[in-house]
Legacy VTK file of the C-alpha trace (Angstrom):
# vtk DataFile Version 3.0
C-alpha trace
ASCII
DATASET POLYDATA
POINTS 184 float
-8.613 39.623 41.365
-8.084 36.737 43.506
-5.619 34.359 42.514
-6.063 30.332 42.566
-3.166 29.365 44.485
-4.005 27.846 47.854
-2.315 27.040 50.901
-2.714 23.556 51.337
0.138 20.986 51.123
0.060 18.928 48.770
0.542 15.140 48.035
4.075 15.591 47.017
4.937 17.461 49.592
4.318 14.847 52.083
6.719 11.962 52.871
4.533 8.266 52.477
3.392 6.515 55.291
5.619 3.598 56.567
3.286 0.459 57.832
4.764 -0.518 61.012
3.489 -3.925 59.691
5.825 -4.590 57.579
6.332 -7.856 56.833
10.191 -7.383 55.913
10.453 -6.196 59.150
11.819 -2.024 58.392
10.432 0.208 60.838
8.371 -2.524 63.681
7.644 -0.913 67.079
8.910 -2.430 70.154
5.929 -4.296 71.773
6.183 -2.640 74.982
7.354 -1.300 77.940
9.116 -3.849 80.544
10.281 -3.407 83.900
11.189 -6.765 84.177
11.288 -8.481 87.051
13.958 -8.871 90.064
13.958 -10.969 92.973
17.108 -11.897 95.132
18.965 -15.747 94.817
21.260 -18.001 96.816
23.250 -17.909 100.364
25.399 -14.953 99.745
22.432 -12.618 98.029
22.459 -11.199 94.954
19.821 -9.090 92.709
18.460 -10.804 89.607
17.120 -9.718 86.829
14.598 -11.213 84.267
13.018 -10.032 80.948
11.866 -11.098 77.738
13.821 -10.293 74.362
13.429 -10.101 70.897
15.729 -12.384 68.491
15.316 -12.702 64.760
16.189 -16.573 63.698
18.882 -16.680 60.663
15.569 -17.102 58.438
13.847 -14.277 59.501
11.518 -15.101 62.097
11.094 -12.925 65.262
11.011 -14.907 69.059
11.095 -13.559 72.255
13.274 -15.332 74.585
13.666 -14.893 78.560
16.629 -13.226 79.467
18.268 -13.035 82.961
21.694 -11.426 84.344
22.934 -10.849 87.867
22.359 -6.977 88.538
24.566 -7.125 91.803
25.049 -8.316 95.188
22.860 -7.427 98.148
26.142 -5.511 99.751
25.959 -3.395 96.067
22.388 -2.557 96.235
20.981 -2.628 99.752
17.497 -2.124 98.630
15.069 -3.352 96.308
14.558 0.296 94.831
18.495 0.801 94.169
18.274 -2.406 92.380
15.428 -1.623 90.610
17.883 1.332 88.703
20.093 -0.484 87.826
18.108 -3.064 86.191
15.989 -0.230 84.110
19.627 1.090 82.762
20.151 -2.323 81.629
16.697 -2.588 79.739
16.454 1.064 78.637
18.243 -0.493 75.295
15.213 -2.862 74.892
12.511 0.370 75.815
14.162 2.463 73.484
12.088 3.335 70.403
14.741 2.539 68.228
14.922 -1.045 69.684
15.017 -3.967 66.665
15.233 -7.567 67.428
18.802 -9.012 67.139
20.075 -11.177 65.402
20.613 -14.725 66.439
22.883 -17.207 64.399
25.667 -19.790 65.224
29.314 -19.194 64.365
28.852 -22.923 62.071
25.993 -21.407 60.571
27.175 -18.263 59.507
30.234 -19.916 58.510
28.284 -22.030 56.117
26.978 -18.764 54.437
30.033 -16.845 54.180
31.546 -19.820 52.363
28.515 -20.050 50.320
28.156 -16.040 49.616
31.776 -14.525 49.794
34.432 -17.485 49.743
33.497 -18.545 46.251
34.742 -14.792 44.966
38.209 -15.802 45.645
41.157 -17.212 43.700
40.988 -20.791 44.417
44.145 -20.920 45.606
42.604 -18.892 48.059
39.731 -20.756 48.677
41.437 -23.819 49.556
43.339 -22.458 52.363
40.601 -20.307 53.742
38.522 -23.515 54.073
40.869 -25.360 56.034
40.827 -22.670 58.569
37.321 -22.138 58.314
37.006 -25.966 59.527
39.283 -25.161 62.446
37.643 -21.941 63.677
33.956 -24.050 63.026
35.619 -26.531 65.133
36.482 -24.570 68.405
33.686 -21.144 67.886
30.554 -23.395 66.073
28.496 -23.818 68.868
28.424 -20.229 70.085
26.202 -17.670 68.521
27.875 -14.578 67.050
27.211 -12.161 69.697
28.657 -14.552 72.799
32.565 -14.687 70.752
35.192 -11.869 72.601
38.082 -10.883 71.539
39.546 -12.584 74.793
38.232 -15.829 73.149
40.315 -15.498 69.890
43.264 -14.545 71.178
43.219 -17.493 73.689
42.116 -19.576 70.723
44.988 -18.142 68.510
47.743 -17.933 71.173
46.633 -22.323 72.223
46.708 -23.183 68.946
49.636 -25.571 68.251
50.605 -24.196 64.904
53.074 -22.291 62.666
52.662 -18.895 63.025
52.080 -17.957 59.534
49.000 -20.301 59.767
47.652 -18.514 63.226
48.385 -15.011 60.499
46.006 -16.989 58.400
43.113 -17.675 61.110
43.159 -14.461 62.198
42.797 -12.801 58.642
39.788 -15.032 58.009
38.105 -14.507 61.146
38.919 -10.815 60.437
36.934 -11.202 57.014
34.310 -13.182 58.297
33.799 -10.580 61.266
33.359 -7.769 59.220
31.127 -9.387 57.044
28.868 -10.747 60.145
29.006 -6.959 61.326
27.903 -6.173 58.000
LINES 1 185
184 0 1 2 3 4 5 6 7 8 9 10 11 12 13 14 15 16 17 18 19 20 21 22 23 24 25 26 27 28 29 30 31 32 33 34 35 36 37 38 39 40 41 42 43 44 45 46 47 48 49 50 51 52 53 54 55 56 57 58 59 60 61 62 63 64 65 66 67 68 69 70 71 72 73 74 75 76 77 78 79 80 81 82 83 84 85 86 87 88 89 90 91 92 93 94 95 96 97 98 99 100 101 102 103 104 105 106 107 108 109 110 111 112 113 114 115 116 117 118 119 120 121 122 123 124 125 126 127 128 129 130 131 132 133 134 135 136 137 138 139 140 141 142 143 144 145 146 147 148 149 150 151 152 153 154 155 156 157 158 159 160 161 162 163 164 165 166 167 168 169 170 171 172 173 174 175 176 177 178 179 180 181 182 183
C-alpha cells in the first residue's frame, strides 16, 4: 500500500515574498554599484573623491545627492591605484547590500517634532522649562542636519554658554532626550 503523503513543501512552509518595491520603503535594493570617481585638486595635491548618495527627506521621499571628501594627499597616496583603495573602503558602506538611504532632517525641524510628539507627555512644569532650552539649542544647532552635530560641538556649546550651571544640567538633559529619541 502506498501511502498519500508527498514530499513537496508546502505553502506554509515557505516564508512570503517581500516586493523590493515597496512603497514604505522595507527591504529596497541599493541601485548599484559605484566606484565613484577621483581626480586630484589644488597647488599642494590631494585625492578627491566623488559619489552619489541616497537621503530620505523628513517626509519620506528618497534623493540622491553628490557627495565628495578629501581621500588624502598626493604624499599619502602616490598613485592613482592606492587612492583608488582607499576611496572603495569609504563607499563599501554605500555597496553594501544592506545599504538604506539615510535620513536627512534639520536639528529645528526635528526639534519641532519632538515638541510636537514627546514634549507634550510631560508635566507642564516640565514642559515649560524644556521649551526654553529647546529655543536655545534651536538657536545655536537649527541649521545643521542631525548627522553633522559632534559631541565636540555640545560641549563647546555647553562649556560657552554664559549661564548658571544648573541651567547648562538642563540643556544637556534635553539634548540627551532629544538624542535618543532622534537615534530612535
Amino acid at each position: 500500500m502506498q501511502s498519500s503523503t508527498t514530499n513537496t513543501i508546502s505553502e506554509v512552509d515557505c516564508p512570503p515574498r517581500q516586493s523590493s518595491q515597496s512603497p514604505i520603503g522595507g527591504n529596497l535594493a541599493r541601485r548599484r554599484y559605484q566606484k565613484g570617481s577621483l581626480f586630484l585638486r589644488g597647488k599642494n595635491p590631494v585625492w578627491v573623491g566623488r559619489w552619489l548618495e541616497d537621503v530620505m527627506d523628513a517626509n519620506g521621499t528618497i534623493t540622491r545627492q553628490h557627495r565628495s571628501e578629501v581621500i588624502g594627499t598626493k604624499a599619502q597616496f602616490p598613485s592613482q591605484r592606492l587612492a583608488r583603495r582607499e576611496l572603495d573602503i569609504r563607499l563599501s558602506r554605500i555597496n553594501s547590500l544592506t545599504y538604506q538611504p539615510q535620513r536627512v532632517i534639520s536639528f529645528a525641524d526635528f526639534a519641532e517634532r519632538w515638541k510636537r510628539n514627546v514634549m507634550v507627555t510631560y508635566k507642564p512644569s516640565t514642559q515649560s522649562a524644556m521649551g526654553s532650552t529647546v529655543k536655545r539649542l534651536v538657536a545655536h544647532f537649527g541649521h545643521l542636519s542631525l548627522s553633522q552635530i559632534t559631541t565636540e560641538m555640545l560641549q563647546t556649546f555647553l562649556s560657552e554658554a554664559k549661564v548658571k550651571p544648573k541651567a547648562v544640567y538642563n540643556l544637556s538633559i534635553t539634548f540627551k532626550l532629544m538624542w535618543k529619541t532622534a537615534k530612535a
